[in-house]
Every structure is written in C-alpha cells, then in structure tokens.
C-alpha positions as CSV (number, residue, x, y, z in Angstrom):
1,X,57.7,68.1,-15.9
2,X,56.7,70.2,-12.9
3,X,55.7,73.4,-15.6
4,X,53.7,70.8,-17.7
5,X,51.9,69.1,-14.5
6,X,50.8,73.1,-13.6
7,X,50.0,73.6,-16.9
8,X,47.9,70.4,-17.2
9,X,46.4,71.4,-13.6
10,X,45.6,75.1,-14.4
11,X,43.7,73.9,-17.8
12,X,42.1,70.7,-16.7
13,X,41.2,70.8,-13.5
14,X,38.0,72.0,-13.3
15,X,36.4,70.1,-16.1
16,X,38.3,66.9,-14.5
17,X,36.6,67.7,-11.1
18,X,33.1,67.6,-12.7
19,X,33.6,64.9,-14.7
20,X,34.7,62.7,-11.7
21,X,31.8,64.6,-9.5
22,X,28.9,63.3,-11.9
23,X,30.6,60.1,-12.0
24,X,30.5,59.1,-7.9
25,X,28.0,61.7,-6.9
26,X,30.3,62.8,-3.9
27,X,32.2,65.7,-3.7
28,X,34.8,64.7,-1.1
29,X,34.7,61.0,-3.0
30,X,35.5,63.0,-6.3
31,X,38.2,65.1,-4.3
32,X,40.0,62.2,-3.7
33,X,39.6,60.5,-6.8
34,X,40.9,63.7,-9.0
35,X,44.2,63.5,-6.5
36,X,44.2,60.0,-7.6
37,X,43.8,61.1,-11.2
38,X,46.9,63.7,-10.5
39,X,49.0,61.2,-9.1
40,X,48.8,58.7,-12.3
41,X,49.3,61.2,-14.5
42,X,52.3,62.5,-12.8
43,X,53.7,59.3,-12.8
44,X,53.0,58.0,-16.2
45,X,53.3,61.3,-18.4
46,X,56.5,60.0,-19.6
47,X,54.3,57.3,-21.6
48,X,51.5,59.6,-23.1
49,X,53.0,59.4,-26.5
50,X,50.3,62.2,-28.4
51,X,48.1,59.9,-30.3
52,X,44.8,61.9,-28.7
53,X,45.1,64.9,-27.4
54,X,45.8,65.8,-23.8
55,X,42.7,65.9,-22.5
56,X,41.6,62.7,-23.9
57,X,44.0,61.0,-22.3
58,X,42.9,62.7,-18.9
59,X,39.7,61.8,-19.3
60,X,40.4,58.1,-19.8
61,X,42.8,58.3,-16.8
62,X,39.5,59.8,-14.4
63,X,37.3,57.5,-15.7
64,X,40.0,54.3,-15.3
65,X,40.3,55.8,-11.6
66,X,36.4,55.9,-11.1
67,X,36.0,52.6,-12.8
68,X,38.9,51.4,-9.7
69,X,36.4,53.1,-6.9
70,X,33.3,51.5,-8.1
71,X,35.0,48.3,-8.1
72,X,36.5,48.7,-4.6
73,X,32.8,49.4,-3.8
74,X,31.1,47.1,-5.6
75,X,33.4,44.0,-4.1
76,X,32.6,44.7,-0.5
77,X,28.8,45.7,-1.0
78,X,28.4,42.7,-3.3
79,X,30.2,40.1,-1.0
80,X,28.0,41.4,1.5
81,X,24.6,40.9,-0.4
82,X,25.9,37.8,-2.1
83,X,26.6,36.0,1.2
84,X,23.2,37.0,2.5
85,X,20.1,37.3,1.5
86,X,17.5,39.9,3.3
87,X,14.7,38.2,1.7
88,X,14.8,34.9,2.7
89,X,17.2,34.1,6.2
90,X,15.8,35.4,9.6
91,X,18.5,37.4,11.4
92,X,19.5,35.0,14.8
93,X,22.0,34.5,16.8
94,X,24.3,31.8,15.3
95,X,26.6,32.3,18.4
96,X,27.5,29.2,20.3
97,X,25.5,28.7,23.6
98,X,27.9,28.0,26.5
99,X,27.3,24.1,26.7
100,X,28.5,24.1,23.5
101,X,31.6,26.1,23.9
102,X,32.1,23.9,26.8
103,X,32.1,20.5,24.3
104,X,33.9,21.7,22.0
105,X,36.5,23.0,24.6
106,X,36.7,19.3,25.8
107,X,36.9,18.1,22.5
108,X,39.7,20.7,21.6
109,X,41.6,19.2,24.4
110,X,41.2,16.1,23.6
111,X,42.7,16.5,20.1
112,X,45.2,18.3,21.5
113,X,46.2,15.5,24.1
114,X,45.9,12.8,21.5
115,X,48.8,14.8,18.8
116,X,51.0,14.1,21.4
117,X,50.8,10.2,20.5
118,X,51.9,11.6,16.9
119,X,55.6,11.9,15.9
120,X,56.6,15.2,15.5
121,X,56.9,15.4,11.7
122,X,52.7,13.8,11.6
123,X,52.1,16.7,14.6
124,X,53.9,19.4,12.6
125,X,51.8,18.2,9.7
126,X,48.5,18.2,11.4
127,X,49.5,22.0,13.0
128,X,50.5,23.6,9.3
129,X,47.6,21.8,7.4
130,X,44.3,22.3,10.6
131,X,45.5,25.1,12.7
132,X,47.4,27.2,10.0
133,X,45.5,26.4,7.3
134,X,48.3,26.1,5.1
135,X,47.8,24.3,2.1
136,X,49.5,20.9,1.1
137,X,52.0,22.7,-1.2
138,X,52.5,25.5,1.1
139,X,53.3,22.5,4.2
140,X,55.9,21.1,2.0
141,X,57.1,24.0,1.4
142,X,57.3,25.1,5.2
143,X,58.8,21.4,5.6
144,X,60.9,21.4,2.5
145,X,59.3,18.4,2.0
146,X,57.5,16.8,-1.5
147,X,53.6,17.1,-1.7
148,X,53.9,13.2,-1.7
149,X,55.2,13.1,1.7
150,X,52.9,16.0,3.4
151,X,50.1,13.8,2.3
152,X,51.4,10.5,3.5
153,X,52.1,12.1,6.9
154,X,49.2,14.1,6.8
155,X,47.0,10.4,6.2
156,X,49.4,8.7,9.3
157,X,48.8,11.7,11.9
158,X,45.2,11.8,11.0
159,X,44.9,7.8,11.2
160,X,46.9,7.9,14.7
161,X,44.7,10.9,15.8
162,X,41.5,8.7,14.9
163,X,42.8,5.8,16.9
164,X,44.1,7.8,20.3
165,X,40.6,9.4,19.7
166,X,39.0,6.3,19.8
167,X,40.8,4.7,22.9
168,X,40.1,7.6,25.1
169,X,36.4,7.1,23.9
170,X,36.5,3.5,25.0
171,X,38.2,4.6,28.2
172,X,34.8,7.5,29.0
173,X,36.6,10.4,27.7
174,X,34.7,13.4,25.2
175,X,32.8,11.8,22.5
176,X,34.8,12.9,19.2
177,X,33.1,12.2,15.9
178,X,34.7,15.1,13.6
179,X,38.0,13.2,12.5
C-alpha cells in the first residue's frame, strides 16, 4: 500500500492541490483539505474497486472533502445570520440590569426553598427535567422509571411547588408568577 499511496502522491498531487485551491480559495484551507483528501484515500483504497480510473476517484474524494468544509462553514455562518438579522434588530444590551438579577435571585431561592416541601422522587424529577434539562424519556431513564411515572411526578412536584409558592406569597415572601 505504502508504494501505491507514493505513487498516487507523486502523480496526483499537484493537480489535487489546485483542484482543492480553486475550490476554497485558500491556500493553507486547501493544504489542509488535500491532507484530508490523503487520509481518506489511505484509509479506503482497499474499496476503490477500478470502475473509473484513479484519478476520478481522487477527484470525487477532494471534492466530497470540500463539499464537508463548506458545510462546516456554511452551518456556523448560517446559524449566525439565520438567528439575526442586520437589517432589522438594533444591537442593545439584552443583559439583565442588577435589580433584576436581584429578583430573580430571590425568586431562585425561593423555588429552591419550596422543593424542599417535595418528596425526593417529585424533587429529583423537577432537578432532571428544569435544571438538567433532561428530557421525559431521558428522566426515566436516569430514574429507571416509565415515561408514565416521570410525568405523574413531574405534574405532583410542579403542583406542590405551585402551592409552597403560593403560601410563601400569602405569607409577604417574592412574588412568583413563572410556575
């Protein structure tokens, strides 16, 4: 293999570095991309079976590689001008402002001192499903549980949460309206 892979390296190399240097338009971006090309090749020339010649096959392996990087690129450029819009939003400062970190560090507390009214399977529940952000399957999973019972104890916590909530409201505590 390692007299082929020179061979293939010797012959093809130059014509796969331009290829792939039109493609991106980089020369250290096509650099990288023809090691990528190496690296496939080497590890799938066991498959290449001769139905087009050699260098066809090369060339579909570059451009598959090039296809790859514009992808990579196009996802995190595109997620970035699909989630905003330089035409229409004003750039601001969607920060916080300290009252309001305050309140919702009261209200935070709060929550927290009212799942200690819950049983421990509904505070589990309520810690997996809010705070972890698991999902209902994933929580039964974690719990060994059915999806059935995550969501019954899931509707008891949040029911018991809702009622401590509301006593320590009656009693002057943080206003909570979220739950």
């Amino acid at each position: 293999m390692d007299s082929v892979f020179h061979r293939i390296y010797e012959e093809h190399h130059k014509d796969l570095f331009q290829f792939l240097f039109y493609m991106v338009n980089n020369r250290q971006t096509a650099e990288d991309l023809v090691q990528e090309v190496y690296i496939r090749v080497y590890k799938s020339h066991h498959t290449f079976q001769g139905k087009s010649a050699e260098k066809t096959w090369l060339y579909s392996i570059a451009r598959n590689t090039a296809i790859d990087h514009f992808r990579k690129q196009k996802s995190w450029k595109q997620r970035i001008m699909d989630n905003f819009d330089w035409g229409k939003h004003e750039i601001r400062d969607d920060h916080p402002l300290p009252e309001e970190l305050v309140m919702e560090q009261e209200e935070l507390s709060s929550i927290y001192h009212c799942l200690d009214s819950c049983t421990v399977d509904q505070k589990t529940v309520i810690i997996l499903r809010y705070i972890q952000d698991l999902s209902i399957a994933e929580t039964a999973g974690v719990l060994n549980w059915s999806e059935s019972k995550v969501k019954t104890t899931q509707h008891r916590a949040l029911k018991q949460l809702k009622k401590m909530m509301n006593v320590q409201k009656e009693k002057g505590g943080v206003r909570i309206e979220k739950i």
